[in-house]
TORMAR-530710 format. One record per residue (C-alpha): residue number from 1; residue in three letters; chain; x, y negated, z negated. Coordinates in nm, 2 decimals, padded with zeros to 4 digits. Layout:
! residues N
REC    n  res  chain      c1      c2      c3
REC  NUM  ALA      A       X       Y       Z
...
***
This chain:
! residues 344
REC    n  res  chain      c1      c2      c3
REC    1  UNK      A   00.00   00.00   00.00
REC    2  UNK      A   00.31  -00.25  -00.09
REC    3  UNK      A   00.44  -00.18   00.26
REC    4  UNK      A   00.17  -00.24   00.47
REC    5  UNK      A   00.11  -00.55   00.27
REC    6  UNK      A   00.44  -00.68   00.35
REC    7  UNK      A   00.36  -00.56   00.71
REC    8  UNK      A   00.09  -00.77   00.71
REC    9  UNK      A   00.24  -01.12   00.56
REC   10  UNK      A   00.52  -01.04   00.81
REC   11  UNK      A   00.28  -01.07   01.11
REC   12  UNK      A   00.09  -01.34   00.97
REC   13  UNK      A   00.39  -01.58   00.89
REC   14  UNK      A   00.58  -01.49   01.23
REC   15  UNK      A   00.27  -01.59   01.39
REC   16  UNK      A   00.25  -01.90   01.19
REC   17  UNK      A   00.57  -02.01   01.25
REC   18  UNK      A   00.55  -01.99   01.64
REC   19  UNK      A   00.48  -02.37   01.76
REC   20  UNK      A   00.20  -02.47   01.97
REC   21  UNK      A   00.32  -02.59   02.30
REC   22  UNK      A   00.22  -02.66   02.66
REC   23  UNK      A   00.29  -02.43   02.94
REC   24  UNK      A   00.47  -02.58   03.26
REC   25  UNK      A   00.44  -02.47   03.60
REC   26  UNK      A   00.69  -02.28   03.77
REC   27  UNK      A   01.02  -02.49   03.93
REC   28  UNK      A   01.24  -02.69   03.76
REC   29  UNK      A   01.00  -02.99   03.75
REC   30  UNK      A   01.01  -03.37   03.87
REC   31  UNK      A   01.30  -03.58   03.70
REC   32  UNK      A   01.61  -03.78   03.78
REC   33  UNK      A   01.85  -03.50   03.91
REC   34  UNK      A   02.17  -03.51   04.06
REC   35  UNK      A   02.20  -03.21   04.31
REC   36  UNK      A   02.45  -02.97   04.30
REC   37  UNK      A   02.62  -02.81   04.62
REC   38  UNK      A   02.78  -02.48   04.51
REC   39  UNK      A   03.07  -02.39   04.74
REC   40  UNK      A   03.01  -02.66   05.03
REC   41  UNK      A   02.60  -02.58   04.98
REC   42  UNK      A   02.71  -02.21   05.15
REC   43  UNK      A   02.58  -01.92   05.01
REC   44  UNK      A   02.73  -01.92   04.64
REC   45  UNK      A   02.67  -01.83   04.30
REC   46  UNK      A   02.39  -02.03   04.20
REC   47  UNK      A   02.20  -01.91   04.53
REC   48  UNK      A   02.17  -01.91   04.90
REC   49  UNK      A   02.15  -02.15   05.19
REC   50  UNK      A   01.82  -02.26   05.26
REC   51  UNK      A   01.73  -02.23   05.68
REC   52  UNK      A   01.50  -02.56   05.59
REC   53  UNK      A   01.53  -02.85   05.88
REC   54  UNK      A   01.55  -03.18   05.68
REC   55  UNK      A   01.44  -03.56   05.87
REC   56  UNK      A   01.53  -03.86   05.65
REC   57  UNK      A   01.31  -04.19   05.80
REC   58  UNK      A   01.21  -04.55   05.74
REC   59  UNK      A   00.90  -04.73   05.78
REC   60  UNK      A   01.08  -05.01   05.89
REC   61  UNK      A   01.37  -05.10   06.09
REC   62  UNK      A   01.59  -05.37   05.88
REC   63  UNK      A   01.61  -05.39   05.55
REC   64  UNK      A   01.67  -05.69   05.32
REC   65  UNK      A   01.81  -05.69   04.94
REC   66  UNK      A   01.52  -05.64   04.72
REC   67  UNK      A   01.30  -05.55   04.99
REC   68  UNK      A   01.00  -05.29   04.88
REC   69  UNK      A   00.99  -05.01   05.16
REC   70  UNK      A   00.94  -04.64   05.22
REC   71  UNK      A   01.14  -04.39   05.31
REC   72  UNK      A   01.01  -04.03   05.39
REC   73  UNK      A   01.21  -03.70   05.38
REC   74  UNK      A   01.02  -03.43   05.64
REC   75  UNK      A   01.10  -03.10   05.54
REC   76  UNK      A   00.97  -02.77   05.74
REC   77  UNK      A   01.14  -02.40   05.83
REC   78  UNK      A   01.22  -02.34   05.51
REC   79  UNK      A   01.18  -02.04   05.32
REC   80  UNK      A   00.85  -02.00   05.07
REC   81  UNK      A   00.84  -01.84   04.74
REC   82  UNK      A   00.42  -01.69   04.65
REC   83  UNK      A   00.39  -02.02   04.47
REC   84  UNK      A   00.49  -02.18   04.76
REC   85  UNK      A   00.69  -02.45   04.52
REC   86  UNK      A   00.93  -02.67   04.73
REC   87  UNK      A   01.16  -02.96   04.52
REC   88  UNK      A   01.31  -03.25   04.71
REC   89  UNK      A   01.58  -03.45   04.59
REC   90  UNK      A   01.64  -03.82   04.72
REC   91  UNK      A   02.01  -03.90   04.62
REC   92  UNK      A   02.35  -04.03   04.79
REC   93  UNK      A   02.55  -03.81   05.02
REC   94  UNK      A   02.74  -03.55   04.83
REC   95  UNK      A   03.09  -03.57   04.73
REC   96  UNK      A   03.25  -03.32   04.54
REC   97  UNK      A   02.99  -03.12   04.55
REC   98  UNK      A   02.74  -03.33   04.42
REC   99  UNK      A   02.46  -03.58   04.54
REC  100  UNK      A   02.39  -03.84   04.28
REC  101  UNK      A   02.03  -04.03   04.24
REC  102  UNK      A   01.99  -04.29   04.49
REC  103  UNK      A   01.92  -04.54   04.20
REC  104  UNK      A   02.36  -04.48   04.16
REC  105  UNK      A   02.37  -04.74   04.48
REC  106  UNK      A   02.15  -04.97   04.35
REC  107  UNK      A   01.79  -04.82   04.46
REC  108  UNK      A   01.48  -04.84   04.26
REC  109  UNK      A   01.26  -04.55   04.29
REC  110  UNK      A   00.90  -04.76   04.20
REC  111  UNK      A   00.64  -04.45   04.29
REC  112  UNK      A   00.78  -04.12   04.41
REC  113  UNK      A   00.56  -03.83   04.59
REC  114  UNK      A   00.38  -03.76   04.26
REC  115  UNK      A   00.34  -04.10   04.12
REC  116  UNK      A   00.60  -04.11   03.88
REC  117  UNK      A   01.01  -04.25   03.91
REC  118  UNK      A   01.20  -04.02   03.94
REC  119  UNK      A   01.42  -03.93   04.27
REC  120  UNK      A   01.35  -03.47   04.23
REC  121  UNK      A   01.01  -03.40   04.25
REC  122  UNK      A   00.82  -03.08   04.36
REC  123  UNK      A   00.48  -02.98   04.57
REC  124  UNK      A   00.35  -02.69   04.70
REC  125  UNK      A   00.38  -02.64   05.06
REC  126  UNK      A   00.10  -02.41   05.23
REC  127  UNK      A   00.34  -02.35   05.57
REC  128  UNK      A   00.65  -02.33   05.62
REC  129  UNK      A   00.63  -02.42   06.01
REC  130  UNK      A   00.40  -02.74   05.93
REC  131  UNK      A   00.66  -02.79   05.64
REC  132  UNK      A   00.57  -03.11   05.44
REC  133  UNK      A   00.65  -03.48   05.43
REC  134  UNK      A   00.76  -03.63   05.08
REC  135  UNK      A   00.73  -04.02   05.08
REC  136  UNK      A   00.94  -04.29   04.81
REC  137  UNK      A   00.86  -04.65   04.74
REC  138  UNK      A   01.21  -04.81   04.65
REC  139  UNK      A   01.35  -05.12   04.62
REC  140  UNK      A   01.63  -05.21   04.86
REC  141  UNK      A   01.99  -05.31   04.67
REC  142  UNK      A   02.02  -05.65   04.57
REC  143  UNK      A   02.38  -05.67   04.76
REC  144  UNK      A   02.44  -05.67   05.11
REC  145  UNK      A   02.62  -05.42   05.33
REC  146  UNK      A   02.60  -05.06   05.41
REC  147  UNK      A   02.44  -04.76   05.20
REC  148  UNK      A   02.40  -04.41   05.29
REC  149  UNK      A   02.10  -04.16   05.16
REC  150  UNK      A   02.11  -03.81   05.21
REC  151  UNK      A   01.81  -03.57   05.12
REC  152  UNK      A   01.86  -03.20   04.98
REC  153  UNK      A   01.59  -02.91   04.94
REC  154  UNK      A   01.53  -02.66   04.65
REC  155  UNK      A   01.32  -02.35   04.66
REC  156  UNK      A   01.24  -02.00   04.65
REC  157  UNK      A   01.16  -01.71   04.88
REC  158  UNK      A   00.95  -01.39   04.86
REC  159  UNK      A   01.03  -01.14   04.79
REC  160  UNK      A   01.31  -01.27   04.53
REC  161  UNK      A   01.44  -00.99   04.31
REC  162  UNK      A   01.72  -01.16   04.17
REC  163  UNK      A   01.57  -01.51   04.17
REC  164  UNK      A   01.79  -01.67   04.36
REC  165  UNK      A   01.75  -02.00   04.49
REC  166  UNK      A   01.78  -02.17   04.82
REC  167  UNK      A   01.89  -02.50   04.88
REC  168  UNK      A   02.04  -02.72   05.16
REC  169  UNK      A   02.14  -03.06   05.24
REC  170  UNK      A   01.97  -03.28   05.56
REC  171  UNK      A   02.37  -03.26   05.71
REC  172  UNK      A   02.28  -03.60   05.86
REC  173  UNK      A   02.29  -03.86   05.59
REC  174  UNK      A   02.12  -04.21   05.70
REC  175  UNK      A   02.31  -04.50   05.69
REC  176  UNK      A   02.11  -04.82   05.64
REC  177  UNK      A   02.21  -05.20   05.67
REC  178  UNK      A   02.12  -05.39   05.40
REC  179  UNK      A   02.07  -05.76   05.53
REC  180  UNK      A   02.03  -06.09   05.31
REC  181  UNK      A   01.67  -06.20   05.22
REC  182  UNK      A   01.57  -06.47   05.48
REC  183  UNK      A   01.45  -06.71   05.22
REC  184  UNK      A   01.07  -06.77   05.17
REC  185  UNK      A   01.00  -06.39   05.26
REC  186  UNK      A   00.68  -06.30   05.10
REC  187  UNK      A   00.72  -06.01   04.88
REC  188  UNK      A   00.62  -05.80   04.54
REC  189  UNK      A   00.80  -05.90   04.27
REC  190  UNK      A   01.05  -05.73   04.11
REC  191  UNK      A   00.88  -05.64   03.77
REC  192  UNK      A   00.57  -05.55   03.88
REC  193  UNK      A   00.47  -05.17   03.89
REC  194  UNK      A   00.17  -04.98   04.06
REC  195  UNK      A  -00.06  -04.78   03.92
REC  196  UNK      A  -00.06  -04.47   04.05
REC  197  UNK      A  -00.32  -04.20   03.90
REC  198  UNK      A  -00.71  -04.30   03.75
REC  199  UNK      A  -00.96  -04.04   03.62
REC  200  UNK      A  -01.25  -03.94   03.87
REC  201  UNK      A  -01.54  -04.17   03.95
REC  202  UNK      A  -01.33  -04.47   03.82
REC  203  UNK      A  -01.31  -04.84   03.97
REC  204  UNK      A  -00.97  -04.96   03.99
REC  205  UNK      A  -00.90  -05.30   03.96
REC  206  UNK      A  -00.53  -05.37   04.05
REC  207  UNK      A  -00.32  -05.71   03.97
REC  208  UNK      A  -00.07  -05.75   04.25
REC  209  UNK      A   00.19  -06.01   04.20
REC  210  UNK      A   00.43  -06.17   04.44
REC  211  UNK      A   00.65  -06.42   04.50
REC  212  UNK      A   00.62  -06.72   04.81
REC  213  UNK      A   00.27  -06.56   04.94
REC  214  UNK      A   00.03  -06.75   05.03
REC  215  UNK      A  -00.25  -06.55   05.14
REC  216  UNK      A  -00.26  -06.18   05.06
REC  217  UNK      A  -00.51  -05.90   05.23
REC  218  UNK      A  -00.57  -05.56   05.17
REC  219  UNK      A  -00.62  -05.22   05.28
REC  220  UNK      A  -00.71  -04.88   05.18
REC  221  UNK      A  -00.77  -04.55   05.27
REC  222  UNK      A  -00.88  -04.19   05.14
REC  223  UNK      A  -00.56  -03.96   05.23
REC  224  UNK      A  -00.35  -04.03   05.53
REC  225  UNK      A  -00.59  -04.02   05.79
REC  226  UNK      A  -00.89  -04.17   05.66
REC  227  UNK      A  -01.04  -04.48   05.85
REC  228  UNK      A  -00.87  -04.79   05.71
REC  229  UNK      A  -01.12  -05.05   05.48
REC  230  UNK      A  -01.06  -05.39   05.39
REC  231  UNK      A  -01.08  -05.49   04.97
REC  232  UNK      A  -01.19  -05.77   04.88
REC  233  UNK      A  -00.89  -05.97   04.72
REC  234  UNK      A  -00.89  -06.28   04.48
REC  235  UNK      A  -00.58  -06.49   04.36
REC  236  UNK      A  -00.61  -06.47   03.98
REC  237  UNK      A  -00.35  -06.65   03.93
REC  238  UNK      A  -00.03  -06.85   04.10
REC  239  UNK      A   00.16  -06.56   04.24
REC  240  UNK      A  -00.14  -06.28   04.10
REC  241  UNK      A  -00.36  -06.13   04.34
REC  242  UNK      A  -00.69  -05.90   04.19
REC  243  UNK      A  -00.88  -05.62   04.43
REC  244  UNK      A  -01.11  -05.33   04.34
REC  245  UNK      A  -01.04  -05.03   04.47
REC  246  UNK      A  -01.36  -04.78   04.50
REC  247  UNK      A  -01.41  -04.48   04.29
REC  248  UNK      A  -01.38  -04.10   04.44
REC  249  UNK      A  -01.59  -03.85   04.39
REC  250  UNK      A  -01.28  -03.59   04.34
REC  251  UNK      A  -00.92  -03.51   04.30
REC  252  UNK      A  -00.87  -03.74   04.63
REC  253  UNK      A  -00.57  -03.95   04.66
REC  254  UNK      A  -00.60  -04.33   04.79
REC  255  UNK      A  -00.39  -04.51   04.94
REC  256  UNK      A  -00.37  -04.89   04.98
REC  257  UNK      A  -00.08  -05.18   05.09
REC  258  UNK      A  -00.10  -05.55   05.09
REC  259  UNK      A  -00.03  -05.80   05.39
REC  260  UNK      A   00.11  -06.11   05.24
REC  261  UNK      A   00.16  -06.41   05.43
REC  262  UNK      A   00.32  -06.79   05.41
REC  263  UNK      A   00.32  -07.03   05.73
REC  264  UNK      A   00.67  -06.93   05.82
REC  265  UNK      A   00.66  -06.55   05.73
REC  266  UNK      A   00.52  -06.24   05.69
REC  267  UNK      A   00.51  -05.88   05.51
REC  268  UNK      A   00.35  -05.56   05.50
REC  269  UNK      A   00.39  -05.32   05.19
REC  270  UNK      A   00.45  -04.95   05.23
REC  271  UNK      A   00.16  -04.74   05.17
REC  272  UNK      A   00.09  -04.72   04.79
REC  273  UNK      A  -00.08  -04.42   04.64
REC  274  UNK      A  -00.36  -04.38   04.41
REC  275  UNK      A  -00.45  -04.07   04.25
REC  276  UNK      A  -00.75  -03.93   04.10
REC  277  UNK      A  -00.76  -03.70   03.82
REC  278  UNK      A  -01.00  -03.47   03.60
REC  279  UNK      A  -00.98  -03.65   03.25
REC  280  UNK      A  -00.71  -03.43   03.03
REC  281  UNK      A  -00.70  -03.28   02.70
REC  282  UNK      A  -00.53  -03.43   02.41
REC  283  UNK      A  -00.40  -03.18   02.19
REC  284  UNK      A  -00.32  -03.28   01.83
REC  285  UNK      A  -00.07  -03.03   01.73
REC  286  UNK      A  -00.10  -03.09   01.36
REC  287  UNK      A  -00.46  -03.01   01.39
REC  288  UNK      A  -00.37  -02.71   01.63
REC  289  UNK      A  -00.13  -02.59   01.32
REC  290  UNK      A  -00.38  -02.60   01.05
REC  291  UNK      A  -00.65  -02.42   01.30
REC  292  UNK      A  -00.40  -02.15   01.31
REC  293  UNK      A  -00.30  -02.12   00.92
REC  294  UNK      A  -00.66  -02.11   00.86
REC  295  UNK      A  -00.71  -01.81   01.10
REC  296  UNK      A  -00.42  -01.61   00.99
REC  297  UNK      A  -00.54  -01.64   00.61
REC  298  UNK      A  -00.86  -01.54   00.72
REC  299  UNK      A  -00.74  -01.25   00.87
REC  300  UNK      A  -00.49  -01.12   00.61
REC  301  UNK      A  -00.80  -01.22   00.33
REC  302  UNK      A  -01.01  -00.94   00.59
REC  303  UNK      A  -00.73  -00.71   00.57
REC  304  UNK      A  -00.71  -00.70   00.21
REC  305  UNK      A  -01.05  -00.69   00.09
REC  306  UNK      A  -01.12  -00.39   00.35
REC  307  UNK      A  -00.78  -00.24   00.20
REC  308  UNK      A  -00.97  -00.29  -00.17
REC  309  UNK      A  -01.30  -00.14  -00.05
REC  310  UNK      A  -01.15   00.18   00.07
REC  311  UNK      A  -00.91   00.24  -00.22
REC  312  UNK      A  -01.24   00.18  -00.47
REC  313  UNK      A  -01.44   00.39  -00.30
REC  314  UNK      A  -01.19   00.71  -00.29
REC  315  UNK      A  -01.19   00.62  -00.63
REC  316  UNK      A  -01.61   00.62  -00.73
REC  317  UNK      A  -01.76   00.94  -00.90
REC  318  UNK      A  -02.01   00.94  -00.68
REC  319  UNK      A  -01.76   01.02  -00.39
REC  320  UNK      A  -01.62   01.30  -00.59
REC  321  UNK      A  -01.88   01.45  -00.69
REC  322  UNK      A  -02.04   01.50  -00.34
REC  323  UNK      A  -01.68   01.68  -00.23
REC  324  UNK      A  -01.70   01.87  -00.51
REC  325  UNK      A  -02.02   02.02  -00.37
REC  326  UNK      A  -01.91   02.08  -00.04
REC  327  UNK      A  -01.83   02.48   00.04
REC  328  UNK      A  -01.47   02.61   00.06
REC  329  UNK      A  -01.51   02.75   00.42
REC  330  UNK      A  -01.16   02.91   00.44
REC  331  UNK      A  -01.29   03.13   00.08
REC  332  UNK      A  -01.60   03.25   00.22
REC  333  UNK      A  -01.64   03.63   00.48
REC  334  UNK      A  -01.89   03.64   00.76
REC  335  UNK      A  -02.18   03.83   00.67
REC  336  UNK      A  -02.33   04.05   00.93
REC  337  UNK      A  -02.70   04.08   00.91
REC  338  UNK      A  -02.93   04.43   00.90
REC  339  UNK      A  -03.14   04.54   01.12
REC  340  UNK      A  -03.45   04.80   01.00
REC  341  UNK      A  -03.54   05.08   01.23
REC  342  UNK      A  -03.41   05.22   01.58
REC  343  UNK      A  -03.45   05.07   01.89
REC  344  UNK      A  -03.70   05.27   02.10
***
């Protein structure tokens, strides 16, 4: 009885002591990463070469200091894992077998492919032939001259028995010309941030400032291909512009940029994106804790008072006497049983 209580406060404080967490998906998940080539990004150690055809472009043909543009890294031929999971890193060209973040020459990631910052992110590609485009919005370096980016691919394969993975670099960095800023050239400025996810069925109202716009218009659009609208757009303020963006109905993403305007110049922002979401659980995990103390003392109070029940019941008179009254079958004989008179 002492051992399977011990048993049993064992179980109960192992479980206990486990701490609640959240699950993430599978990958290495988005983040500032510096990519690392293992043996010239040839089949090495750390995995093998990926047969992935990488296209690094710009929305835009110059580029100023401090400019907001796009640039989009087409991936396709690669090959897919069951998940399907395929990371992309946005850095410098690699030396020494590494490729830094782009943000180490003076980029500034303001919304990668997923919303967030960060120059490594991840998405699930459905085919490998159609591949996938990933698309930053960065902020040009404030000083003049050339800057090279380079792109790199991560991912799996199936079957993958010793989980091994694939990776490869675009082998053609892009070399871009960063001009001075003609002066009076209508632009976002450099503190503000966009808002990139809302819950489902939510207005958005966005405050867009600039600097040396005069007029500002804008346009959106439900995923890449929907027909382009016009929003409605207010100056709040000197330099602050305020629009409504319409709700969705789903987990659609919308997409918007501003044309902004003085009588000398003008500008078109990249493509912004907007993201709806299903609202999210918050999880308190000091409440989550005590929920699960509480259960395990409930269960070992269960175990021991069925534990008591049994041992007082092998225990009662009553019990005994009623096996006292049950036959010894291995003492008694078979009787065999007469039959009167002959068959006829």
């Amino acid at each position: 009885m002492r051992i399977s209580r011990i048993l049993l406060v064992m179980v109960c404080t192992l479980t206990l002591l486990v701490s609640p967490s959240l699950a993430k998906p599978g990958g290495q998940g988005d983040a500032d990463r510096d990519f690392s080539c293992a043996d010239s990004c040839h089949v090495g150690e750390s995995g093998g070469q990926s047969s992935a055809t990488i296209i690094i472009e710009l929305d835009r043909t110059r580029v100023f200091t401090g400019q907001t543009i796009s640039i989009s890294v087409k991936v396709s031929g690669m090959e897919l894992s069951k998940k399907g999971l395929v990371g992309v890193f946005l850095m410098t060209p690699v030396s020494n077998g590494v490729g830094k973040s782009i943000e180490h020459s003076g980029w500034t990631v303001i919304q990668d492919p997923n919303g967030g910052s960060n120059n490594f992110v991840e998405k699930p590609v459905l085919s490998s032939s159609q591949g996938a485009t990933f698309t930053w919005i960065v902020r040009a370096p404030s000083e003049t001259g050339m800057v090279s980016i380079d792109a790199a691919i991560h991912h799996g394969i199936d079957p993958n028995p010793d989980e091994i993975a694939y990776q490869a670099t675009s082998g053609q960095p892009l070399s871009i010309e960063i001009e001075p800023m003609p002066d009076d050239l209508p632009r976002i400025s450099a503190d503000w941030k966009p808002v990139s996810n809302r819950m489902i069925g939510e207005l958005m109202t966005i405050n867009l400032e600039t600097e040396d716009a005069e007029t500002v218009e804008v346009e959106w659009r439900v995923g890449e291909s929907g027909s382009v609208q016009s929003a409605e757009v207010t100056q709040a303020a000197s330099g602050t512009w305020s629009f409504t963006l319409p709700a969705t109905t789903d987990e659609a993403n919308l997409s918007w940029r501003a044309m902004m305007s003085n009588p000398a110049l003008e500008e078109t922002t990249p493509w912004f994106t907007l993201s709806s979401i299903e609202p999210g659980y918050d999880i308190d995990e000091v409440a989550l804790f005590m929920q699960s103390l509480a259960f395990g003392l409930l269960v070992a109070a269960m175990a021991i008072a069925l534990q008591r029940r049994l041992v007082s019941s092998s225990k009662s008179p009553e019990l005994a006497k009623l096996v006292s009254t049950l036959p010894e079958l291995e003492d008694s004989e078979p009787t065999t049983p007469a039959y009167g008179g002959e068959m006829s």
